[in-house]
N, CA, C and O atoms as a GROMACS GRO file, in nm:
protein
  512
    1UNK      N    1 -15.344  21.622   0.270
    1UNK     CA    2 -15.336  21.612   0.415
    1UNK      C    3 -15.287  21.745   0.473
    1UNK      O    4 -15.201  21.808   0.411
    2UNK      N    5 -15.343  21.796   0.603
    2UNK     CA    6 -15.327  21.926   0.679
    2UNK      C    7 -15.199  21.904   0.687
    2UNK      O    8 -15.173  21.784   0.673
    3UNK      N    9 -15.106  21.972   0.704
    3UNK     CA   10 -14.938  21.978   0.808
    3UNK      C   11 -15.036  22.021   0.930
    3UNK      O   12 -15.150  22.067   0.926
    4UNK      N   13 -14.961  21.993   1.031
    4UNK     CA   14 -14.968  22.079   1.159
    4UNK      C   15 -14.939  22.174   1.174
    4UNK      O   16 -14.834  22.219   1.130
    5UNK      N   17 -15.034  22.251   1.254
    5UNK     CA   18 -14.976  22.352   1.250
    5UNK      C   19 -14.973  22.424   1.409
    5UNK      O   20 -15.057  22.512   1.428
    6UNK      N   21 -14.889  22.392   1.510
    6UNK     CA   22 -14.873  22.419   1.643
    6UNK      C   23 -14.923  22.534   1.688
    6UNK      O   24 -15.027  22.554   1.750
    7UNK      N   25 -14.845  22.603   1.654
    7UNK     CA   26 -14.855  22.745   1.666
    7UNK      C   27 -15.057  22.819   1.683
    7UNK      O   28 -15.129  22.866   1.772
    8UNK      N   29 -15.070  22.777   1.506
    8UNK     CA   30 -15.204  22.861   1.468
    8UNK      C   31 -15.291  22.779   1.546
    8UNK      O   32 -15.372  22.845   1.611
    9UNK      N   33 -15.300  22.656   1.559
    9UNK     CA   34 -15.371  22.570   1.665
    9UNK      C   35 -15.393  22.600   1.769
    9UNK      O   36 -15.512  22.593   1.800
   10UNK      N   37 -15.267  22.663   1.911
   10UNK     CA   38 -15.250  22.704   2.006
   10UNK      C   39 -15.338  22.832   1.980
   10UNK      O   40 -15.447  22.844   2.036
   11UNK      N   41 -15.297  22.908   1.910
   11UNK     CA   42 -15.386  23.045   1.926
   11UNK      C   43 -15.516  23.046   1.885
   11UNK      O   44 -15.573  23.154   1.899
   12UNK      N   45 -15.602  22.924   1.823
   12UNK     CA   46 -15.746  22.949   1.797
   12UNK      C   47 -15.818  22.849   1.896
   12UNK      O   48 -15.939  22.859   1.917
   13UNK      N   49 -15.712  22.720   1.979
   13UNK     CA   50 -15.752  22.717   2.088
   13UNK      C   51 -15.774  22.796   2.194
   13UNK      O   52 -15.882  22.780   2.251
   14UNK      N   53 -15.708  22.870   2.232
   14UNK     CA   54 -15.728  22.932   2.333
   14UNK      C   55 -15.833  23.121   2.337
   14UNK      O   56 -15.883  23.185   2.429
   15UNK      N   57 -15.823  23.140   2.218
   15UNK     CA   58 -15.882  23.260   2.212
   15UNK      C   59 -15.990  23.207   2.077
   15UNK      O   60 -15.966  23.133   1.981
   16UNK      N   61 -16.102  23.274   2.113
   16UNK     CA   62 -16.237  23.244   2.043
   16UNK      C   63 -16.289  23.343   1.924
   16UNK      O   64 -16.357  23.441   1.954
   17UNK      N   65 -16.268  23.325   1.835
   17UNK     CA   66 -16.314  23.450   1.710
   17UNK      C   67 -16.168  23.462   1.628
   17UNK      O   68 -16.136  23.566   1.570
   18UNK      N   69 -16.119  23.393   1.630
   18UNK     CA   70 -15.965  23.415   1.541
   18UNK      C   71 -16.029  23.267   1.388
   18UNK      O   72 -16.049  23.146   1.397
   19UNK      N   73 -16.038  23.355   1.283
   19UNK     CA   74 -16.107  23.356   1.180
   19UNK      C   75 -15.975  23.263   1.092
   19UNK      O   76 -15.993  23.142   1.077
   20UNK      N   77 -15.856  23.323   1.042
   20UNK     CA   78 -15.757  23.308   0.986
   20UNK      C   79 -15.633  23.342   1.036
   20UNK      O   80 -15.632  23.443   1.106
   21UNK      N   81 -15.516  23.276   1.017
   21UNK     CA   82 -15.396  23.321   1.062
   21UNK      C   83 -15.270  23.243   0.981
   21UNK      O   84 -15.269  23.138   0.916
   22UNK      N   85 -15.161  23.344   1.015
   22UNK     CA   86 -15.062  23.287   0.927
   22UNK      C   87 -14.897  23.351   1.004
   22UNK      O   88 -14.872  23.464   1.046
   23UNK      N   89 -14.836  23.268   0.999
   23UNK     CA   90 -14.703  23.269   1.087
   23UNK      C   91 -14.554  23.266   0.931
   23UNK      O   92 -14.532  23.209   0.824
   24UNK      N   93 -14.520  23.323   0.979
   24UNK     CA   94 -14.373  23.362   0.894
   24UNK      C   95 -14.285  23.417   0.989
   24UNK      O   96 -14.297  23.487   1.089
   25UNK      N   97 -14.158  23.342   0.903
   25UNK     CA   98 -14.052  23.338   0.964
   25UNK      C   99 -13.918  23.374   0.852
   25UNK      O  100 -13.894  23.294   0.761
   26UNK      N  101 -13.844  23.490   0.866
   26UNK     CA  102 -13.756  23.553   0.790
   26UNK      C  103 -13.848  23.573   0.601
   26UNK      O  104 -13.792  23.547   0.495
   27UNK      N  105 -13.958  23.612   0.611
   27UNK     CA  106 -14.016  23.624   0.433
   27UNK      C  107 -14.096  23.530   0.478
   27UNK      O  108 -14.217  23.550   0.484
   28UNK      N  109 -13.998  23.328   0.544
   28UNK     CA  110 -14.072  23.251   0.500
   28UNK      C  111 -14.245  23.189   0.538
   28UNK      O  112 -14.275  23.189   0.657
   29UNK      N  113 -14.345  23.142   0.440
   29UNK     CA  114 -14.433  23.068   0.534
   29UNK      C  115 -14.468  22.969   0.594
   29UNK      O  116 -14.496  22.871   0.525
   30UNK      N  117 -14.480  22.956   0.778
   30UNK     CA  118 -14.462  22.838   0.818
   30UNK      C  119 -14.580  22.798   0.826
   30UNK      O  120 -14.602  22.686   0.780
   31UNK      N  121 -14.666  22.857   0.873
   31UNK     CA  122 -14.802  22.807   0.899
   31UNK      C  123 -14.883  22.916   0.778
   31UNK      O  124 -14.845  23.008   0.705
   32UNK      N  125 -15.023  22.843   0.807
   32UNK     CA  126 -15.108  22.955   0.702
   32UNK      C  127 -15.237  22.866   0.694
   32UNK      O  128 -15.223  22.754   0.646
   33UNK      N  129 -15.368  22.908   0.739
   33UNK     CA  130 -15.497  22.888   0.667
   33UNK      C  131 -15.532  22.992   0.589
   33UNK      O  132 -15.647  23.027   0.610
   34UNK      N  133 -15.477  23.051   0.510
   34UNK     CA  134 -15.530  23.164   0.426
   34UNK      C  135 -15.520  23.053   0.319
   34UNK      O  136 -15.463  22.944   0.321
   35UNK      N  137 -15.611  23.132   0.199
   35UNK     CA  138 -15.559  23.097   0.044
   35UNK      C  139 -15.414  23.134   0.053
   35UNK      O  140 -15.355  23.228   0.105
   36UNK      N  141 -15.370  23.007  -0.029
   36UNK     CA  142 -15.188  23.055  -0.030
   36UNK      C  143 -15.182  23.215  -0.182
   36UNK      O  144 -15.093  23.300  -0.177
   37UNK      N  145 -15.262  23.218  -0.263
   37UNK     CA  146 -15.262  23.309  -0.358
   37UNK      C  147 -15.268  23.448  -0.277
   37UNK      O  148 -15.196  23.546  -0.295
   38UNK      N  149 -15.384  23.427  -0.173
   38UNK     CA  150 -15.375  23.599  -0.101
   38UNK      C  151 -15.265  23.629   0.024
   38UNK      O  152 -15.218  23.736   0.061
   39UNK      N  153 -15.243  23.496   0.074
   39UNK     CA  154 -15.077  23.545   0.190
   39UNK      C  155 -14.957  23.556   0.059
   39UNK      O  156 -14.879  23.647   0.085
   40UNK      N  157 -14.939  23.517  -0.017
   40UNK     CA  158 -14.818  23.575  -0.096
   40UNK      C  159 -14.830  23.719  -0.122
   40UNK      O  160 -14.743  23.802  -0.100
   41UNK      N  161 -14.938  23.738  -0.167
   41UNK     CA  162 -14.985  23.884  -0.159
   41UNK      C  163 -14.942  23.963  -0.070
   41UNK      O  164 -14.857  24.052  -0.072
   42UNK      N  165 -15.022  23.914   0.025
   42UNK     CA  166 -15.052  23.995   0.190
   42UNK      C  167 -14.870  23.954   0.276
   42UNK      O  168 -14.815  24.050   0.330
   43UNK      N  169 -14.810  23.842   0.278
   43UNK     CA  170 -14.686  23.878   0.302
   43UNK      C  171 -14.564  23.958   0.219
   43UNK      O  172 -14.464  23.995   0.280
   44UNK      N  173 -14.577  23.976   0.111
   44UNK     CA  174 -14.501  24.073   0.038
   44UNK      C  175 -14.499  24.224   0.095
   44UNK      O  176 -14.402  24.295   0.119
   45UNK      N  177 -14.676  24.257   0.113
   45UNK     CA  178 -14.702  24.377   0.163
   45UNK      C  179 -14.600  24.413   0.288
   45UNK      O  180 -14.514  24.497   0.314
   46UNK      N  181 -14.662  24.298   0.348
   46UNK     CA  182 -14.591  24.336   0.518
   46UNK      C  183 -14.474  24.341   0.488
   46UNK      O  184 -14.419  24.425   0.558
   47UNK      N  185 -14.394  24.285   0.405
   47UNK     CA  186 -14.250  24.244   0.400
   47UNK      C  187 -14.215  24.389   0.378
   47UNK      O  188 -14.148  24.450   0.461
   48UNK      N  189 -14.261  24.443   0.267
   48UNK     CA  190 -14.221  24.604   0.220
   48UNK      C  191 -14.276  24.724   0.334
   48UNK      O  192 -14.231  24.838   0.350
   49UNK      N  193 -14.357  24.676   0.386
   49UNK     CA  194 -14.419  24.817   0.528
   49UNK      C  195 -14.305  24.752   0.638
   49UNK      O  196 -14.241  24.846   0.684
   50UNK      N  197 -14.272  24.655   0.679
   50UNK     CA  198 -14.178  24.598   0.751
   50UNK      C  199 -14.032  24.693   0.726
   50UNK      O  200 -13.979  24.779   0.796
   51UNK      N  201 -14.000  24.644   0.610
   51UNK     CA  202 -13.902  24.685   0.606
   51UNK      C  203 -13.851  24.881   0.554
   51UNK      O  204 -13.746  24.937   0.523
   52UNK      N  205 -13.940  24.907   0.564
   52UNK     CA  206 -14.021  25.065   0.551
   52UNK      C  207 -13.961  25.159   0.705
   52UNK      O  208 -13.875  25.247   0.710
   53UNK      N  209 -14.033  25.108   0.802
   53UNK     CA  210 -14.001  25.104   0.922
   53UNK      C  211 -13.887  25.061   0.955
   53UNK      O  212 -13.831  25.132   1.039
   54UNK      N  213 -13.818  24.953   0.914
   54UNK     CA  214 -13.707  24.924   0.992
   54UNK      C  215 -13.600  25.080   0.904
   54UNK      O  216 -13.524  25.130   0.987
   55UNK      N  217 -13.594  25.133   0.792
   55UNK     CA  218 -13.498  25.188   0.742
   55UNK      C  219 -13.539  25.334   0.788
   55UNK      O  220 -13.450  25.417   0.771
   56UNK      N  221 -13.652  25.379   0.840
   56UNK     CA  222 -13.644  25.489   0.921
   56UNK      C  223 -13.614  25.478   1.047
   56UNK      O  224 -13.637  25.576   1.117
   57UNK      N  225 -13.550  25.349   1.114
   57UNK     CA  226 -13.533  25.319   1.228
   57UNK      C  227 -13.642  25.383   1.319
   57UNK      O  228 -13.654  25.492   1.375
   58UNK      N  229 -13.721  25.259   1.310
   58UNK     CA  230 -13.893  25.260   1.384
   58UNK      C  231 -13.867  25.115   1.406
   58UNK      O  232 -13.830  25.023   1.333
   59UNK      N  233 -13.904  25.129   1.557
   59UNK     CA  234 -14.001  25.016   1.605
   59UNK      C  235 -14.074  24.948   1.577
   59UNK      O  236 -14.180  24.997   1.615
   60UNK      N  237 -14.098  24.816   1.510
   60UNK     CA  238 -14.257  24.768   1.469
   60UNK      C  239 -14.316  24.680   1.526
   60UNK      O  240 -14.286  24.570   1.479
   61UNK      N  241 -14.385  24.676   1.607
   61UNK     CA  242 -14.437  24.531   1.692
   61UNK      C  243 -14.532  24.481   1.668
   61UNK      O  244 -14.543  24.360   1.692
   62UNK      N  245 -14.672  24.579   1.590
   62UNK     CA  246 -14.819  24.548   1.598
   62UNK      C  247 -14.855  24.671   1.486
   62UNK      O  248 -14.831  24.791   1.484
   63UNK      N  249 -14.933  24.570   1.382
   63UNK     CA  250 -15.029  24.667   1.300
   63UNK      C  251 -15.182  24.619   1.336
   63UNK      O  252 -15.195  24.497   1.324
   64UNK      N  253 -15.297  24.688   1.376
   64UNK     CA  254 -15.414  24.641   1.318
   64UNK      C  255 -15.466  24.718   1.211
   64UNK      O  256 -15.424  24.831   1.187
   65UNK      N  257 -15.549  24.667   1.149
   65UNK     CA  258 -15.635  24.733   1.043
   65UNK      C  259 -15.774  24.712   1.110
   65UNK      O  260 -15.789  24.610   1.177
   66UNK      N  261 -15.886  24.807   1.098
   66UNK     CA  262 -16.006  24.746   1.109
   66UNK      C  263 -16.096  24.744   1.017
   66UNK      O  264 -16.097  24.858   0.973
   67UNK      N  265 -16.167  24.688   0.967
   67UNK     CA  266 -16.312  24.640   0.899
   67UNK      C  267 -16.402  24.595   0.908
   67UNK      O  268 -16.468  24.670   0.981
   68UNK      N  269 -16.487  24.475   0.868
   68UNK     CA  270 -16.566  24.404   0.922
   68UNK      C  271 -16.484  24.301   1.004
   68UNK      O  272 -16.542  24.244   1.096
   69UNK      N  273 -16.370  24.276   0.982
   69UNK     CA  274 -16.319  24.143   1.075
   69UNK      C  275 -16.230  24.262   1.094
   69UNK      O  276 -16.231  24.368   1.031
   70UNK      N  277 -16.142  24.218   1.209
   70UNK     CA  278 -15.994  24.299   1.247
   70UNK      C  279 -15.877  24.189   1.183
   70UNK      O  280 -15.891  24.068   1.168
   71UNK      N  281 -15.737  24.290   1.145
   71UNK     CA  282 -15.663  24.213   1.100
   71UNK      C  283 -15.529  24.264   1.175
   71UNK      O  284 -15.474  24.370   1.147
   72UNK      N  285 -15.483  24.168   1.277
   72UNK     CA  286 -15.427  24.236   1.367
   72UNK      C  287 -15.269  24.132   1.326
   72UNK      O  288 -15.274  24.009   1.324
   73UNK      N  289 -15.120  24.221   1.294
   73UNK     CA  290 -15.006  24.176   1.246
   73UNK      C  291 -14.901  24.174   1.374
   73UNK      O  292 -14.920  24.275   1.441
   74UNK      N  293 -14.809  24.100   1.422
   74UNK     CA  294 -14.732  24.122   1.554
   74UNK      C  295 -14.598  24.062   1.460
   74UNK      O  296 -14.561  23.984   1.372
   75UNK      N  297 -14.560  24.164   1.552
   75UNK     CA  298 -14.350  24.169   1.461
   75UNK      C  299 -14.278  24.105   1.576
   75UNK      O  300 -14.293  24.156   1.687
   76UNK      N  301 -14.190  23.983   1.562
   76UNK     CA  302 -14.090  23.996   1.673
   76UNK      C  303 -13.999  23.871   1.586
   76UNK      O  304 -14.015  23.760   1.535
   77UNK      N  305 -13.870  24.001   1.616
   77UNK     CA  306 -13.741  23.917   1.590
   77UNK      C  307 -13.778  23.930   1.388
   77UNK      O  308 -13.815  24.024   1.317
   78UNK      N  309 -13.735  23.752   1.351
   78UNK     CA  310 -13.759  23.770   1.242
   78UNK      C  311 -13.912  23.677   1.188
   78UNK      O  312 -13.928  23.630   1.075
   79UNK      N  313 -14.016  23.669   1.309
   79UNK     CA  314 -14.142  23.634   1.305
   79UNK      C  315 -14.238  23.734   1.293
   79UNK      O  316 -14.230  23.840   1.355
   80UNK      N  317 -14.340  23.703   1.205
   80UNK     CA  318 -14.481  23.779   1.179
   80UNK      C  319 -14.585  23.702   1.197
   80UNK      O  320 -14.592  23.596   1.134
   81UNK      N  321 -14.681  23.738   1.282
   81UNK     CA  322 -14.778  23.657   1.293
   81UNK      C  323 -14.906  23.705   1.296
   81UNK      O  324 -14.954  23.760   1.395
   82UNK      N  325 -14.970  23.687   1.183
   82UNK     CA  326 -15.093  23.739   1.132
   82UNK      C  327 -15.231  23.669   1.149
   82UNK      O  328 -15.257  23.552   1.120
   83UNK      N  329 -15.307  23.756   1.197
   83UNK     CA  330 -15.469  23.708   1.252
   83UNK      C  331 -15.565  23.807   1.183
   83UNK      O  332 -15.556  23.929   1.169
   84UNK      N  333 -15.665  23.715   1.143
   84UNK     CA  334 -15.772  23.787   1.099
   84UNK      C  335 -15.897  23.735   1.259
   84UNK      O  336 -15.903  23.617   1.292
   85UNK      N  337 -15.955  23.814   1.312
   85UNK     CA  338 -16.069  23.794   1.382
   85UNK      C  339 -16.186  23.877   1.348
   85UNK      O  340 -16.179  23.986   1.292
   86UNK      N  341 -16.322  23.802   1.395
   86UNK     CA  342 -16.429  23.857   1.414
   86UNK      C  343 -16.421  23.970   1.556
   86UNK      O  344 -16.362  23.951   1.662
   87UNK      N  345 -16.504  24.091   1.515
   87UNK     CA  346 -16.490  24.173   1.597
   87UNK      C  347 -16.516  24.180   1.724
   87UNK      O  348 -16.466  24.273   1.788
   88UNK      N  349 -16.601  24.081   1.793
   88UNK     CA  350 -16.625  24.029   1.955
   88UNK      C  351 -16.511  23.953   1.961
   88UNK      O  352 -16.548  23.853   2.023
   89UNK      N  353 -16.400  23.940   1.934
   89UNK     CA  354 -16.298  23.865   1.969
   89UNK      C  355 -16.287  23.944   2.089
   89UNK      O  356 -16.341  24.053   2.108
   90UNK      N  357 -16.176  23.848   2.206
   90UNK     CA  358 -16.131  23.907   2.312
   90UNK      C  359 -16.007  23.984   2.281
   90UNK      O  360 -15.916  23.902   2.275
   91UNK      N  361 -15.962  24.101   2.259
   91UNK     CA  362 -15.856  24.162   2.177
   91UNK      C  363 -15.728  24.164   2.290
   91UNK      O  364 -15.609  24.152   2.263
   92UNK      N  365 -15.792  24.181   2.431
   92UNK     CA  366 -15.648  24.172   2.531
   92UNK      C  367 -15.623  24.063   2.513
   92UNK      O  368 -15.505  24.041   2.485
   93UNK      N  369 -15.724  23.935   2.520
   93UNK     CA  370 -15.648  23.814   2.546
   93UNK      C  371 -15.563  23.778   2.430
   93UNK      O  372 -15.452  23.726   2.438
   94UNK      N  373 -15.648  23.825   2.280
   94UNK     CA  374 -15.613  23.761   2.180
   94UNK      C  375 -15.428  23.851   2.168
   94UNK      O  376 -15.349  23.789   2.098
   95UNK      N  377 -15.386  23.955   2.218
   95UNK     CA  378 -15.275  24.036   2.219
   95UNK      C  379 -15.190  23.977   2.273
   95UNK      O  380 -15.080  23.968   2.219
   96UNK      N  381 -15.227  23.894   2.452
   96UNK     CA  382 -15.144  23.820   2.480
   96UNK      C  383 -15.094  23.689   2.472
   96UNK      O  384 -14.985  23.664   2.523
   97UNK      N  385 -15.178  23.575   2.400
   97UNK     CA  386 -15.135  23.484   2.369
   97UNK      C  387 -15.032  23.486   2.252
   97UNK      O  388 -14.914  23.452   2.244
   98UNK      N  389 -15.143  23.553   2.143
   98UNK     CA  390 -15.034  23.606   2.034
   98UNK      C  391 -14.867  23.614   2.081
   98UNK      O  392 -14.778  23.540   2.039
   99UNK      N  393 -14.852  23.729   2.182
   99UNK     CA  394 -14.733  23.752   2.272
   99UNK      C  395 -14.660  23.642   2.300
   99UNK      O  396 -14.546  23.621   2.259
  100UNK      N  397 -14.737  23.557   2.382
  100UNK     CA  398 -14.688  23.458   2.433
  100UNK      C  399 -14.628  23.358   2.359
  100UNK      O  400 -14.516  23.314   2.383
  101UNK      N  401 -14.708  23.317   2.261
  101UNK     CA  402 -14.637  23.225   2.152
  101UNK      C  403 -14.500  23.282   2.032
  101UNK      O  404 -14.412  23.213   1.980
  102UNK      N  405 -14.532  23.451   2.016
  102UNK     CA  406 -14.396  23.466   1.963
  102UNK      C  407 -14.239  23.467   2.077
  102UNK      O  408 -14.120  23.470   2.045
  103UNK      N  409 -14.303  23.464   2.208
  103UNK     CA  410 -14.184  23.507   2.281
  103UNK      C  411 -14.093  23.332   2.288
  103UNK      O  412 -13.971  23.318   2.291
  104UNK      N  413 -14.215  23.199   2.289
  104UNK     CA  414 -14.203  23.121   2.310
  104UNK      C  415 -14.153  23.009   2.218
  104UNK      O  416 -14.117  22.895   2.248
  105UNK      N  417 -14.163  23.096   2.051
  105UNK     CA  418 -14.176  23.000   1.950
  105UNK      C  419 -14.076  22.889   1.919
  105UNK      O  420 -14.092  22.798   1.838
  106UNK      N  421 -13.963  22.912   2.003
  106UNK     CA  422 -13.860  22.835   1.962
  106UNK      C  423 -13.870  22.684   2.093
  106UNK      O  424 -13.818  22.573   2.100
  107UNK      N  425 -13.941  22.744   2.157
  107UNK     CA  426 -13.983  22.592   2.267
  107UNK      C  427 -14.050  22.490   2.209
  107UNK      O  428 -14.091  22.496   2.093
  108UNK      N  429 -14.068  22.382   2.292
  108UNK     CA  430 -14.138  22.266   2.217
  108UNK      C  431 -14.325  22.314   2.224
  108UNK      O  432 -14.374  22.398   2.300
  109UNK      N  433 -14.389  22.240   2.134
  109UNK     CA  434 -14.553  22.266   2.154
  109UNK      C  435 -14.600  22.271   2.283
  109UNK      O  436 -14.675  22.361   2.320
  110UNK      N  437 -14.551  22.152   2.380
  110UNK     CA  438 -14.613  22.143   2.458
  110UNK      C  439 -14.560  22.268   2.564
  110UNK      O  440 -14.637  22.335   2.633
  111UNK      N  441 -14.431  22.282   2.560
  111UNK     CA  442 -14.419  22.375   2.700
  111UNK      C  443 -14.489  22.537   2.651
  111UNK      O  444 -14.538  22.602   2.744
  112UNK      N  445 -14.493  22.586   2.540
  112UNK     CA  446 -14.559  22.725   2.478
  112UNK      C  447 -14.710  22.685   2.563
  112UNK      O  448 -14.771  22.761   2.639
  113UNK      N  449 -14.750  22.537   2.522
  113UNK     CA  450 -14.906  22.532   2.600
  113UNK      C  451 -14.868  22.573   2.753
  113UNK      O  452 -14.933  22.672   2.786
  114UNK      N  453 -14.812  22.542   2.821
  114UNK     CA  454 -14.801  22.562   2.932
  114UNK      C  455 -14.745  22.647   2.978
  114UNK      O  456 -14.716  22.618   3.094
  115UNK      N  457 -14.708  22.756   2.946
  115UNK     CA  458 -14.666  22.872   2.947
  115UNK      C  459 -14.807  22.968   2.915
  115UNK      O  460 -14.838  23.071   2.976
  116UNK      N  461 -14.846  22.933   2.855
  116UNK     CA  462 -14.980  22.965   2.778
  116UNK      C  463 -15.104  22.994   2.897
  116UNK      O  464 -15.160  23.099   2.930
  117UNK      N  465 -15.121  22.821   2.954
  117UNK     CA  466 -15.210  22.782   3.070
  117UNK      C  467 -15.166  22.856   3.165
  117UNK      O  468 -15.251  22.936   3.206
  118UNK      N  469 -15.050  22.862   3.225
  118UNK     CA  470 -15.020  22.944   3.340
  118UNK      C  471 -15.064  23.089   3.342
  118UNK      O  472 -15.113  23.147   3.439
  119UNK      N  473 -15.046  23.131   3.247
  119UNK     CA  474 -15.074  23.276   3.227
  119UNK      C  475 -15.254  23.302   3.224
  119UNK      O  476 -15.310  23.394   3.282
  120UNK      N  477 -15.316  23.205   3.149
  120UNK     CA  478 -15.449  23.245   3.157
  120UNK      C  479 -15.493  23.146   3.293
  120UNK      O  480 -15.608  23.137   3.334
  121UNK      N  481 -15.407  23.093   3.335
  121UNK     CA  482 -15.479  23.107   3.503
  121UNK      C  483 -15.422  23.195   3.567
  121UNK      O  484 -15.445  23.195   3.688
  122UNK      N  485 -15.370  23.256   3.537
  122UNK     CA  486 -15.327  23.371   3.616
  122UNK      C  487 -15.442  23.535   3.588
  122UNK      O  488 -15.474  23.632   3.657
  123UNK      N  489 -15.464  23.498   3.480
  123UNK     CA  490 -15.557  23.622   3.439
  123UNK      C  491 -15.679  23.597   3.513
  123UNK      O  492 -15.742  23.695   3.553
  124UNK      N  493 -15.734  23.442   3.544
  124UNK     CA  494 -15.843  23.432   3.586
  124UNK      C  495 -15.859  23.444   3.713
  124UNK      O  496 -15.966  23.468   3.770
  125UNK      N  497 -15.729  23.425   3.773
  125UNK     CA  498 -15.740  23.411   3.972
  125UNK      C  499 -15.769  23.584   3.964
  125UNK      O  500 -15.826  23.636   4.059
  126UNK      N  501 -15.724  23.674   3.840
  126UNK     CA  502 -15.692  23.825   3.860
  126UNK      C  503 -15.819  23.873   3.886
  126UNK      O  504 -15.836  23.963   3.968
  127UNK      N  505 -15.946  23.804   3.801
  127UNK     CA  506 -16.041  23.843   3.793
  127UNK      C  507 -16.151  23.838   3.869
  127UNK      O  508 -16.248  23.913   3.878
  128UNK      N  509 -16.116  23.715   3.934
  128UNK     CA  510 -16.204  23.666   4.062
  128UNK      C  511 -16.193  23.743   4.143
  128UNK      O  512 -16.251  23.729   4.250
   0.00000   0.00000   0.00000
């Protein structure tokens, strides 16, 4: 049976082309549709480039890589939250929800949604 998973749910609802993703919190993993064999992998990495940066006292907020998919990493606090997308993804939107849900993660599901909604009606009245 799936766990839930709030978070990665929220962000492939709302933004279109987000392929894979995976959420950690201090090392640990909370969420994840990856193979669990390649995020142990792939969070070790980050864990050691993470902490790379923090001991030259650097900033880290955002890695992408590009390839055939983009693999775009967001740092905040002691959360990492990792997306693989197809390359027509929307990359502003997909930057700010991302945003939105690490700023929000400690709220309940539903209010992150609505925090969420407000903001992309707000992008849309912008655009009209």
């Amino acid at each position: 049976m799936r766990r839930r998973m709030k978070n990665i749910d929220l962000l492939k609802k709302n933004v279109n082309g987000v392929e894979k993703s995976f959420l950690i919190k201090d090392g640990k993993i909370m969420e994840c549709d990856f193979d669990q064999e390649k995020l142990n992998f792939i969070s070790k990495s980050i864990q050691f480039l993470a902490e790379s940066f923090i001991e030259s006292k650097r900033d880290l907020q955002k890695i992408t890589i590009v390839a055939d998919s983009r693999c775009i990493i967001f740092f905040h606090d002691e959360y990492v939250l990792g997306i693989v997308a197809v390359k027509e993804t929307n990359f502003p939107l997909l930057n700010m929800v991302s945003h939105k849900i690490l700023y929000t993660i400690d709220l309940s599901p539903e209010k992150t949604e609505e925090v969420i909604d407000e903001v992309l009606q707000r992008m849309e009245a912008f655009i009209k």
